[in-house]
C-alpha positions as CSV (number, residue, x, y, z in Angstrom):
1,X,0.0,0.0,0.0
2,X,1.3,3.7,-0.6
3,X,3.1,5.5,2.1
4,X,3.4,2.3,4.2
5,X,6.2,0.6,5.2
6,X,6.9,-3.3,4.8
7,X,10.3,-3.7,4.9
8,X,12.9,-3.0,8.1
9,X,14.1,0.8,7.5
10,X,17.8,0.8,8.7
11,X,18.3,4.1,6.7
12,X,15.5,5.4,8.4
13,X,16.7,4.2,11.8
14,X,20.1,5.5,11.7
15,X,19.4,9.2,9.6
16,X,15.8,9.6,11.9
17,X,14.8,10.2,8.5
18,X,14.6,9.1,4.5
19,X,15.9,12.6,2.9
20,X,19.4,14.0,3.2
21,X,20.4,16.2,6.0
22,X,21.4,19.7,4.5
23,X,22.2,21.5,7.4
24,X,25.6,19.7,7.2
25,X,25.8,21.0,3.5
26,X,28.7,23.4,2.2
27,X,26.5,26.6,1.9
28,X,25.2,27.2,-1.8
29,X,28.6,28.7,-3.2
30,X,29.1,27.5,-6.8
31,X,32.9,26.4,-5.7
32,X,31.5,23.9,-3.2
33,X,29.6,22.5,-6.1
34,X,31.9,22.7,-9.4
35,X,33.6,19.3,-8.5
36,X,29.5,17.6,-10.0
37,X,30.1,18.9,-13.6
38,X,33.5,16.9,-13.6
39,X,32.0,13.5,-12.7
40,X,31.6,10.4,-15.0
41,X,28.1,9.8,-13.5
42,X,26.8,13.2,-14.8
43,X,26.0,12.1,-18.5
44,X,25.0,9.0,-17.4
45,X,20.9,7.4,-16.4
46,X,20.3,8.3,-12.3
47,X,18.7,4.3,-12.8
48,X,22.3,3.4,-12.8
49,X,22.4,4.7,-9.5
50,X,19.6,4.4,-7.7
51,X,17.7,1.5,-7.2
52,X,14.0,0.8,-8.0
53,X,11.5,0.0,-5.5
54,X,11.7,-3.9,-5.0
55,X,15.0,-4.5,-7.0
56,X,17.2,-7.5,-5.0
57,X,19.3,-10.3,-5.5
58,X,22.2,-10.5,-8.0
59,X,20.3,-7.4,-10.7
60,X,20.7,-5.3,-7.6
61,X,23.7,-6.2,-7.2
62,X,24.7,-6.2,-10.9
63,X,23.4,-2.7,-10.9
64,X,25.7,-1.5,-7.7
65,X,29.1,-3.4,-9.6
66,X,28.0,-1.3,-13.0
67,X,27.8,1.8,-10.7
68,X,30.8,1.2,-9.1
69,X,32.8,0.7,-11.8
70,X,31.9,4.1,-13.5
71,X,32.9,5.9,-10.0
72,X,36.0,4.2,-9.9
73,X,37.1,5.9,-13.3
74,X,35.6,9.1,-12.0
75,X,38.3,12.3,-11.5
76,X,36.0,13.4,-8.5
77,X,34.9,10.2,-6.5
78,X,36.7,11.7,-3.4
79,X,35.0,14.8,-3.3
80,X,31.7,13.2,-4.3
81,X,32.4,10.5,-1.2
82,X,33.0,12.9,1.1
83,X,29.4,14.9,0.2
84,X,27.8,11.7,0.5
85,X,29.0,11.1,4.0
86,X,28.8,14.6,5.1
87,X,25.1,14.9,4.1
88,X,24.7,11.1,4.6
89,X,22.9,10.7,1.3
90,X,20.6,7.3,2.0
91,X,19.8,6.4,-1.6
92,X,22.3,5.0,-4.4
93,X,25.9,5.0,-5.4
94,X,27.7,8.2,-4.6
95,X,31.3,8.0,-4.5
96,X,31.9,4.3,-5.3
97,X,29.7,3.4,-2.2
98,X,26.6,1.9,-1.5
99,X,23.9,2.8,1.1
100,X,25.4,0.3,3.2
101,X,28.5,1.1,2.9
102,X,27.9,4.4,4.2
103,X,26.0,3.6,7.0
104,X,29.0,1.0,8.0
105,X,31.3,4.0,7.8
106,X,28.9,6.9,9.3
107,X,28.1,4.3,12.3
108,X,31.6,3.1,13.1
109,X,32.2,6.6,13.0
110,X,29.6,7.8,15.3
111,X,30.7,5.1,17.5
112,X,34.0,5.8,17.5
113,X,33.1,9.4,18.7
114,X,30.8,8.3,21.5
115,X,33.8,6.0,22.9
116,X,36.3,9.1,23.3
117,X,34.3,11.7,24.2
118,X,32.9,9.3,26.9
């Protein structure tokens, strides 16, 4: 049914929400943005990228290696990591990783923090 959930959220969990946090965004100077015109992603379909609603298994999977393979070419996959953990994107491939991957980092991370500031 539309606007219900049926599947465990972990994105969801972790972010509090499904939509990227922008408060932790570079403010909307056009030199904290330039580095997206020089990616290999940018001529490229978003489907590539992003996954459709119920996609699993090895197409999903398929999909993420294609992905991956066209950020690991890409002159700007550092900068376009380091935006996707800064405003910890939750959907698709941005900077070679996967939403998983991010949350690994982002929660070992967070973890990390909470042991030595405790």
């Amino acid at each position: 049914m539309f606007g219900t959930k049926s599947f465990h959220d972990p994105v969801g969990e972790l972010y509090g929400s499904a939509m990227s946090e922008t408060s932790r965004l570079p403010k909307p100077v056009a030199t904290n943005w330039e580095w997206q015109y020089e990616g290999a992603c940018r001529s490229l379909p978003t489907e590539m990228f992003f996954h459709p609603d119920g996609e699993r298994g090895p197409r999903r999977k398929a999909r993420e290696n294609a992905a991956k393979a066209v950020c690991a070419s890409c002159p700007v996959i550092a900068a376009c990591r380091a935006h996707a953990l800064a405003a910890q994107e939750p959907y698709g491939i941005w900077g070679g990783l996967t939403e998983e991957e991010r949350l690994d980092i982002i929660s070992k991370a967070q973890r990390q923090q909470r042991f030595f500031t405790a």
